[in-house]
C-alpha positions as CSV (number, residue, x, y, z in Angstrom):
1,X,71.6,103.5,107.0
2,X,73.3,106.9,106.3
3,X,75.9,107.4,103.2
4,X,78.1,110.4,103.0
5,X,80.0,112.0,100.6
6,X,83.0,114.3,100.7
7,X,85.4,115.9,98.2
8,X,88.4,117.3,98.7
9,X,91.2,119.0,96.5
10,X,92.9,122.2,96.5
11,X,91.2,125.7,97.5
12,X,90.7,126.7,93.7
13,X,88.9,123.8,93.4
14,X,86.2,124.5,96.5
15,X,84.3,127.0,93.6
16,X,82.6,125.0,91.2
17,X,81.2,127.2,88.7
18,X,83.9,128.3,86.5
19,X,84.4,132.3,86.3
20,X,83.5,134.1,83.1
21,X,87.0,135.5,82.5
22,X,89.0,132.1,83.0
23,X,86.3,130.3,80.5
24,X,87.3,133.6,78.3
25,X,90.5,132.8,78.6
26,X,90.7,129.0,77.4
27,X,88.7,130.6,74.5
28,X,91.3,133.2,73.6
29,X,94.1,130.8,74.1
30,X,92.9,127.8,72.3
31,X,90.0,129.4,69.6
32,X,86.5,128.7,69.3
33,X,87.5,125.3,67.5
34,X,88.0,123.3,70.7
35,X,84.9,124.4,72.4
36,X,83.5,123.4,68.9
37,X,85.4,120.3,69.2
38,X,84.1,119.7,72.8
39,X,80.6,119.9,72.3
40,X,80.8,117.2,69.6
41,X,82.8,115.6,71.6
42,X,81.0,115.2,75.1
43,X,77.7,117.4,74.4
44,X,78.4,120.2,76.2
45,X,80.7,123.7,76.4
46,X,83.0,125.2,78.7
47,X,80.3,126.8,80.7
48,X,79.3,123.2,81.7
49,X,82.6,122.2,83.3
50,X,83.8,123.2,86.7
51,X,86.0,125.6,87.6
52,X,89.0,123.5,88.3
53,X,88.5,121.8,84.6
54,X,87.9,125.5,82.7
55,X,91.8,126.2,84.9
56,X,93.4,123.1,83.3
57,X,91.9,123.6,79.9
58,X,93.9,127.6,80.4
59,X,96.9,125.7,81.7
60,X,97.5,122.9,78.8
61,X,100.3,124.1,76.2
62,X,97.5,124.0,73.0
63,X,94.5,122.5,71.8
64,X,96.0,119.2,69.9
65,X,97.1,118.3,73.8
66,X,94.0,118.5,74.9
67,X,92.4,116.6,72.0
68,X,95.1,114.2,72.6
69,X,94.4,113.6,76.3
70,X,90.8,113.9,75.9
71,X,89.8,110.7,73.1
């Protein structure tokens, strides 16, 4: 018996270790209190998530949304 696995999604999502700068970014934008937040949260930081989750934590309008969305 063989099993397979694919994934599929968009081309920004074919990189999965998130870039420096964009995990910079979310930090910038949203303060050191949600990564704080997060690790309490799910036990790990930013540099743990892919890079397609590290672009939607930069996209989201502020940390209470992403609180919000993430409990």
């Amino acid at each position: 018996m063989t099993g397979i696995t694919t994934l599929t999604g968009r081309s920004y999502s074919a990189k999965f270790a998130p870039e420096p700068s964009l995990i910079q970014a979310v930090r910038d934008k949203h303060g050191n209190d949600l990564e704080t937040w997060w690790r309490q949260e799910f036990g790990y930081g930013f540099d743990r998530l892919t890079q397609s989750e590290v672009r939607y934590l930069e996209r989201s309008p502020d940390a209470d949304t992403i609180r919000k969305k993430s409990g």
